[in-house]
C-alpha positions in Angstrom: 125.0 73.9 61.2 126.4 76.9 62.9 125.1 80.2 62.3 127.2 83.0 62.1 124.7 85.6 60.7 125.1 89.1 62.1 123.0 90.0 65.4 122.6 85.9 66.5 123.1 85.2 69.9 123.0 81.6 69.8 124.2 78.6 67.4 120.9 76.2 67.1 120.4 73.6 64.9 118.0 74.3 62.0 116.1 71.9 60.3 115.6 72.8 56.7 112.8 71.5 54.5 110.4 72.0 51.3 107.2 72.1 53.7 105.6 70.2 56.6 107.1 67.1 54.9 110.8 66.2 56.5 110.3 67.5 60.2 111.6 64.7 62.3 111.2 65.3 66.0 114.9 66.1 67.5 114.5 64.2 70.8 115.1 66.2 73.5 117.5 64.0 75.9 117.1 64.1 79.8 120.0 65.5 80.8 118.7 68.6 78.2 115.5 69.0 79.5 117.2 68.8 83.4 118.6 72.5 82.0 114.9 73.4 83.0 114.8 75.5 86.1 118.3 75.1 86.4 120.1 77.5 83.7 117.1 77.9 81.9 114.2 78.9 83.2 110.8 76.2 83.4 110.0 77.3 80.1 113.5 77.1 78.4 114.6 80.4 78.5 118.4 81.3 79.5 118.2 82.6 83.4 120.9 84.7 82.8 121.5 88.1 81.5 124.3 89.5 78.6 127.3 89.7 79.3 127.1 93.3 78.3 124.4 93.7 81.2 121.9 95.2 79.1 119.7 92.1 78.9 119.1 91.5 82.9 119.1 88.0 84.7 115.7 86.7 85.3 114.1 86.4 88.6 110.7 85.4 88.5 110.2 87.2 91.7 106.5 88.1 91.6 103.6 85.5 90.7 100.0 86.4 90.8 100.9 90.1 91.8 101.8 93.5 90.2 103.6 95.8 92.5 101.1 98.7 92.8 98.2 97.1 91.4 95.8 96.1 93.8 93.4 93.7 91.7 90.6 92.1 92.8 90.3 88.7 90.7 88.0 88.4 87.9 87.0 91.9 88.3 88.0 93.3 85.2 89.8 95.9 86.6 92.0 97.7 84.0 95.9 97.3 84.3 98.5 99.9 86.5 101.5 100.6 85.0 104.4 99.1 87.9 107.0 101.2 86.1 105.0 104.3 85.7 108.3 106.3 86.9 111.0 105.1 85.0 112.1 107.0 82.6 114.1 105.6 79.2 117.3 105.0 78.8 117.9 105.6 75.5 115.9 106.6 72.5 116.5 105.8 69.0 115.6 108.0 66.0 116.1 108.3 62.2 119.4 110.0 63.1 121.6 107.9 65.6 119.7 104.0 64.6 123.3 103.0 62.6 124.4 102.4 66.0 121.6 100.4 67.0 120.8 98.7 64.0 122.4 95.1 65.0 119.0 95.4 67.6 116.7 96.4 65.3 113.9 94.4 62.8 113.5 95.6 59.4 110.1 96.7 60.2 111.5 99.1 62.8 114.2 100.4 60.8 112.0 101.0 57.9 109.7 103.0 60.2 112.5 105.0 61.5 113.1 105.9 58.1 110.4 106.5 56.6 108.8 109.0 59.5 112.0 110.3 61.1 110.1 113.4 62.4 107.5 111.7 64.2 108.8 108.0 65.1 111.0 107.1 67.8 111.6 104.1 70.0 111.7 104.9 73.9 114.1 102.0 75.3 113.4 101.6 79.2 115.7 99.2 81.9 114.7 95.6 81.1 113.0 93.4 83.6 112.7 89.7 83.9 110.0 90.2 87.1 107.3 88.0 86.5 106.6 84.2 86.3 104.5 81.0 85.4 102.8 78.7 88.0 104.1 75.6 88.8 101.2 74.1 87.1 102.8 75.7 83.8 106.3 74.5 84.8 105.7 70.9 85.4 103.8 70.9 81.9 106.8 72.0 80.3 109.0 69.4 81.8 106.6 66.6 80.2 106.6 67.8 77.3 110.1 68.4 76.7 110.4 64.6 78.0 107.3 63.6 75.8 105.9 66.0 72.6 106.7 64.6 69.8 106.0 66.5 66.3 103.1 64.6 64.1 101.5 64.5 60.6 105.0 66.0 59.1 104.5 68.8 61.9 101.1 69.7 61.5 100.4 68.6 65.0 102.0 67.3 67.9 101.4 64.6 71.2 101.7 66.1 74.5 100.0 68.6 76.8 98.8 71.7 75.5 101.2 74.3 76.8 104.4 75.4 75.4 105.1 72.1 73.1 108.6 72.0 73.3 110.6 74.1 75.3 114.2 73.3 73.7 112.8 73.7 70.5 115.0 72.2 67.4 113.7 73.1 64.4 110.8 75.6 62.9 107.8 73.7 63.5 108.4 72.7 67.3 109.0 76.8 67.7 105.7 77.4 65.6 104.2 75.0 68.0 105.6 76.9 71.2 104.1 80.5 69.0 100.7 78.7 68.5 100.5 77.2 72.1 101.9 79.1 75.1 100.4 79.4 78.4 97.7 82.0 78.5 94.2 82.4 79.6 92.1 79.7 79.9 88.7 82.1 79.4 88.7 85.6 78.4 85.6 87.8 78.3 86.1 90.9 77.0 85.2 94.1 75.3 87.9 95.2 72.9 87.7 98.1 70.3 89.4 98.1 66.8 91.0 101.2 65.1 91.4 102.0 61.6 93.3 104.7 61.2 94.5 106.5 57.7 97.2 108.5 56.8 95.2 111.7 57.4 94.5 110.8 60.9 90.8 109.8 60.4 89.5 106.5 61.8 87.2 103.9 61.5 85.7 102.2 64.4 84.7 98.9 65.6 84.2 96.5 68.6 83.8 93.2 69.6 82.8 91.1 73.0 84.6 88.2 72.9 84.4 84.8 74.9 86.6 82.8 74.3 87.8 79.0 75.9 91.1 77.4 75.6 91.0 73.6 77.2 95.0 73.7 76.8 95.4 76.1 79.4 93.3 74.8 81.9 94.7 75.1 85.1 93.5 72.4 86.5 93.5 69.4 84.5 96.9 68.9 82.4 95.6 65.4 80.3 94.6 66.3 77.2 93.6 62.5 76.1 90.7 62.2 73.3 90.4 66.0 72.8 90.8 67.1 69.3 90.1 71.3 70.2 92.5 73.1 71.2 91.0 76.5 71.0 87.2 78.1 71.4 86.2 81.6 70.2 82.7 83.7 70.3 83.4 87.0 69.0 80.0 89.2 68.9 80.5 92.8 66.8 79.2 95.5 68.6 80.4 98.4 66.4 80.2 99.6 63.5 76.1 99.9 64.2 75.3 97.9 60.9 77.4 95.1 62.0 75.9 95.1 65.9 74.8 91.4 66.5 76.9 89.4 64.1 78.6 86.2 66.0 81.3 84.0 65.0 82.5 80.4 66.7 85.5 78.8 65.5 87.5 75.8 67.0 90.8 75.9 67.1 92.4 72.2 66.6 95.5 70.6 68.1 96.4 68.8 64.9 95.8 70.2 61.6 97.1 66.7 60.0 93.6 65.3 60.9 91.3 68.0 61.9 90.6 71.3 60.4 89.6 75.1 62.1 85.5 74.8 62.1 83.8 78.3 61.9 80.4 79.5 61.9 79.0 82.9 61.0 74.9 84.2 62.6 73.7 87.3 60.8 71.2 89.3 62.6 69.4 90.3 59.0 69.0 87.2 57.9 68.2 85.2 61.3 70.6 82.7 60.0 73.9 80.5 60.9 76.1 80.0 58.0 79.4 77.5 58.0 82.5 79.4 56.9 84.6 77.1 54.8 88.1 77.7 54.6 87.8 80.8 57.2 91.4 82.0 57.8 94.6 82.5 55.9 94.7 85.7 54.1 91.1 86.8 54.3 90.6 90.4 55.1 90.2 90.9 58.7 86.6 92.9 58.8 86.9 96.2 59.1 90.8 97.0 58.9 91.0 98.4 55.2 93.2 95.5 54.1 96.0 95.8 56.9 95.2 92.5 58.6 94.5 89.1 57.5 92.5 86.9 59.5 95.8 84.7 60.0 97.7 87.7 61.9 95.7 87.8 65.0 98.7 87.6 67.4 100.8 88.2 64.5 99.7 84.8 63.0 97.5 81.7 64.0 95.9 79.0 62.4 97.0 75.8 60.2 100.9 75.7 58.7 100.8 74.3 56.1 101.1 77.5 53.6 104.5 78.4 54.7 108.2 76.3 55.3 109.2 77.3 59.1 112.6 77.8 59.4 114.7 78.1 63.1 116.7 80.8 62.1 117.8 81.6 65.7 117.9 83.6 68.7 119.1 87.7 68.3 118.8 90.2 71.0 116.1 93.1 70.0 114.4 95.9 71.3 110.8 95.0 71.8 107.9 95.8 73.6 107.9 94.2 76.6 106.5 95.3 80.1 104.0 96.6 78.6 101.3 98.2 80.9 101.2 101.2 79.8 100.0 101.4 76.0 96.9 99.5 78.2 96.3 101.6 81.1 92.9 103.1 81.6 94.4 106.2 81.6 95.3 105.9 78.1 92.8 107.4 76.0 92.7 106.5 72.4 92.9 110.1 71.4 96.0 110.0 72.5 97.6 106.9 71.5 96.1 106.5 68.0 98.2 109.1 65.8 98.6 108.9 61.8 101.1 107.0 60.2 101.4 105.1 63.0 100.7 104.8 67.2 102.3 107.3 69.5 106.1 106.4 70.4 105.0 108.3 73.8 103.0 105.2 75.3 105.1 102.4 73.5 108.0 100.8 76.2 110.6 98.7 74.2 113.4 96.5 76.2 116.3 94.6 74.6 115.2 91.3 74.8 116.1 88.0 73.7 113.9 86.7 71.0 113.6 83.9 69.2 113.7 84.4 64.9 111.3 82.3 63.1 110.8 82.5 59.3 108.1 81.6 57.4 108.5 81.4 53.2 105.5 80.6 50.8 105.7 77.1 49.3 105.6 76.4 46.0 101.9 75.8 44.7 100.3 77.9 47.4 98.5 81.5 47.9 98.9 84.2 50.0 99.3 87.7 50.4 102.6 87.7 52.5 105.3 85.6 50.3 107.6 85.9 53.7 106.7 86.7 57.6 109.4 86.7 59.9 108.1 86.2 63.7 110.4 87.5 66.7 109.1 85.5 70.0 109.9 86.6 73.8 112.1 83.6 75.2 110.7 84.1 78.5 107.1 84.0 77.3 106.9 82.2 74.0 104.8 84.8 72.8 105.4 86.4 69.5 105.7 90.3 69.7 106.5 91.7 66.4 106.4 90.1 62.8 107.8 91.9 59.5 106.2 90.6 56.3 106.5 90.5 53.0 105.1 91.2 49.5 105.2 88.6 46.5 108.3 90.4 45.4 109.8 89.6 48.4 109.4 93.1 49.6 108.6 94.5 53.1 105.2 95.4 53.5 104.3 95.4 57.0 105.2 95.5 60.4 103.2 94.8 63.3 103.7 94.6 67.5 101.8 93.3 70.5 101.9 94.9 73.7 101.9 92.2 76.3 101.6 93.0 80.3 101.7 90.4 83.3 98.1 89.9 84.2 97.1 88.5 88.3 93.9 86.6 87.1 95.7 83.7 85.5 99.5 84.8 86.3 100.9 84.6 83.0 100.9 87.0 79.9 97.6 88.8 78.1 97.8 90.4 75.1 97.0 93.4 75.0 96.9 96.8 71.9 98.1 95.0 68.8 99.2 97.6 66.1 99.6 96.5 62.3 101.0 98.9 60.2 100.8 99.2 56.2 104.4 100.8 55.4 103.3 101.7 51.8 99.7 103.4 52.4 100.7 104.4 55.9 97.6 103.3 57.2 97.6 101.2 60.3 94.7 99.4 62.7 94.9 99.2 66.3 93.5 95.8 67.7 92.6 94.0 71.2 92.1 97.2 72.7 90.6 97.5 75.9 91.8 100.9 77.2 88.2 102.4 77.6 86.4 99.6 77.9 84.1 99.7 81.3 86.3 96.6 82.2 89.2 94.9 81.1 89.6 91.4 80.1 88.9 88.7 82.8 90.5 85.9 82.9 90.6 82.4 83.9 87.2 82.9 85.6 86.3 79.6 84.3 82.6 79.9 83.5 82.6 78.7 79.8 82.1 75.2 78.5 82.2 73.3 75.0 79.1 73.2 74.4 78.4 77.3 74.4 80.4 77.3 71.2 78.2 75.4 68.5 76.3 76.4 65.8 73.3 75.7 67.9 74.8 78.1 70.4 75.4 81.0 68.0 71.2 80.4 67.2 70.5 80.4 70.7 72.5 83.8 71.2 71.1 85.4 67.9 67.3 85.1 69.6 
């Protein structure tokens, strides 16, 4: 089917569907996946620019490195901006966004709108810089030969790392969303905003641990493992909160396995299971503007939502972004009301794929739509607008990612979820005046620290 909606880039075939039931795998043929770092880049994006120039070729010319920040590995050294000097090349406000609009999400627009004194979007010269290890590439190339969809989609064979990279329909893309390349362990220390309409805020902070066997960069089998994902998330802030863990395992299939999490409490002494953890619960301590399913704008099992392929559109998004997650950057600055500063937010016209996801019949949520836009050179999603019950916007939200040396791939960094009704919004993942920043791919975690025996352990 050939789409001709306004704003797409690209004619893709879309398989549509009434849920995880119908989604056939689209083989992938060899002369298609010998596109790969050829016109496309390892990971399927398109190597060359617009023909308008204002999306630039790629050239993966830096791996490892960021010019003009001199890390030391595993340090935790906080990140330097490499395009601290450019300034933007256009800026879009309330009063000239008619002309941009083809470029724009709803989410953006409706912020324009609806604070046209206050929010603007600072567009910078896009760069294509950075790339993937070869360990990341030749992954790609195996699956795009190999991964096949399972369970009606809610799972898939093949190594861990960006599942299909010619995706064909809305589950392989999900797949791509759920599983790119990123750390393989991250420690940090990351503080949570929430921040009213009046400017006051509410604090938190968490240390995190976290293990992801898909991303090792060493082993690339991932035969008789059913986890894909390991988390250890200890609240430090607020003070009544200070010592309560959560684990969770993250699984590759969600046909045959299920997320596991478990809860200590420091009043009672105690590890509890959570059943059902995920979905729409409230995310603790961000007055209602995150569910627990939104963490990099959404994670967990599928099955809630029909994923549709709607296509590829070129947008302004953050990209690049350094910044927003300098140590410079103190949160008195960045954290205004209504919503974070346009000042320290750097948006490039990318190309991103569009990925819909619509509330099936029978089931509950909050969000009766989410619509995710994901970077085709990282397969990371980097803004979502979602929806009410009514099929209303409700939300918007953003993740500023940056190029980080210790695994040579893409961290996220400040994620910002704003309420456009209430005009509250929470700041997440941010590390900006941490003592350290995250480290990654250290590679000093293992299975067995993330039990329920574990979380005991740690609570003494």
């Amino acid at each position: 089917m050939k789409i001709t909606r306004t704003g797409l880039v690209l004619a893709v075939a879309v398989t549509a569907n009434s849920g995880l039931m119908g989604y056939a795998h689209a083989e992938v043929s060899a002369q298609e996946a010998a596109k790969l770092g050829k016109e496309l880049t390892c990971v399927g994006a398109e190597k060359a620019g617009n023909a308008e120039g204002t999306i630039p070729p790629y050239t993966g010319k830096y791996l490892g490195e960021v010019p003009g920040w001199n890390h030391v590995k595993f340090s935790g050294g906080q990140p330097v901006d490499p395009y601290a000097a450019e300034k933007p090349i256009l800026v879009i406000t309330a009063q000239n966004m008619s002309q941009y609009e083809s470029h724009l999400t709803e989410g953006q627009k409706t912020l324009l709108k609806k604070y046209p004194t206050t929010y603007k979007m600072n567009i910078y010269p896009g760069h294509r810089d950075f790339r993937y290890p070869d360990y990341v590439c030749r992954r790609a190339m195996d699956n795009a030969l190999h991964a096949k969809l399972v369970n009606d989609g809610a799972g898939f064979t093949g190594i861990g790392q960006i599942p299909f990279p010619i995706p064909k329909n809305g589950m392989e893309l999900l797949w791509n969303h759920q599983l790119p390349a990123r750390a393989y362990t991250e420690e940090k220390t990351s503080d949570l905003a929430s921040v009213l309409p009046n400017g006051s805020i509410g604090w938190g902070r968490a240390y995190a641990r976290n293990l992801s066997p898909t991303n090792s960069p060493t082993v690339d089998s991932r035969d008789g493992d059913i986890i894909a994902s390991f988390s250890n998330n200890m609240t430090l802030k607020p003070a009544r909160d200070n010592g309560t863990l959560s684990i969770a395992h993250e699984p590759y299939n969600f046909g045959t396995g299920t997320r596991q999490a478990w809860s200590y409490s420091p009043s009672t002494r105690r590890v509890r299971q959570l059943p059902g953890y995920g979905f729409d619960q409230p995310m603790i301590g961000t007055n209602g503007t995150m569910t627990v399913d939104e963490d990099r704008l959404y994670n967990g099992s599928p099955e809630r939502f029909t994923w549709k392929l709607i296509g590829k559109r070129e947008i302004y998004s953050p990209a690049n972004a350094f910044k927003p997650n300098t140590g410079t950057v103190k949160y008195a600055d960045i954290l205004t009301p209504n919503h974070p500063n346009p000042d320290f937010m750097r948006y490039e016209l990318r190309r991103v794929w569009v990925l819909e996801a619509d509330l099936k019949e029978g089931y509950r949520h909050v969000y009766g739509k989410r619509v995710l836009f994901i970077d085709e050179d990282t397969w990371h999603s980097v803004m979502a607008d979602n929806y009410d019950a009514r099929g209303q916007l409700w939300k918007h939200a953003m993740i500023n990612y940056y190029y980080h040396p210790d695994m040579s791939s893409w961290q996220a960094g400040s994620q910002f979820f704003m309420d456009l009704n209430s005009g509250q919004y929470t700041g997440y993942g941010m590390t900006n005046e941490s003592k350290k920043g995250p480290i990654l791919n250290e590679g000093k975690f293992t299975p067995d620290q993330y039990t329920a025996d574990a979380a005991r352990a740690i609570g003494r």
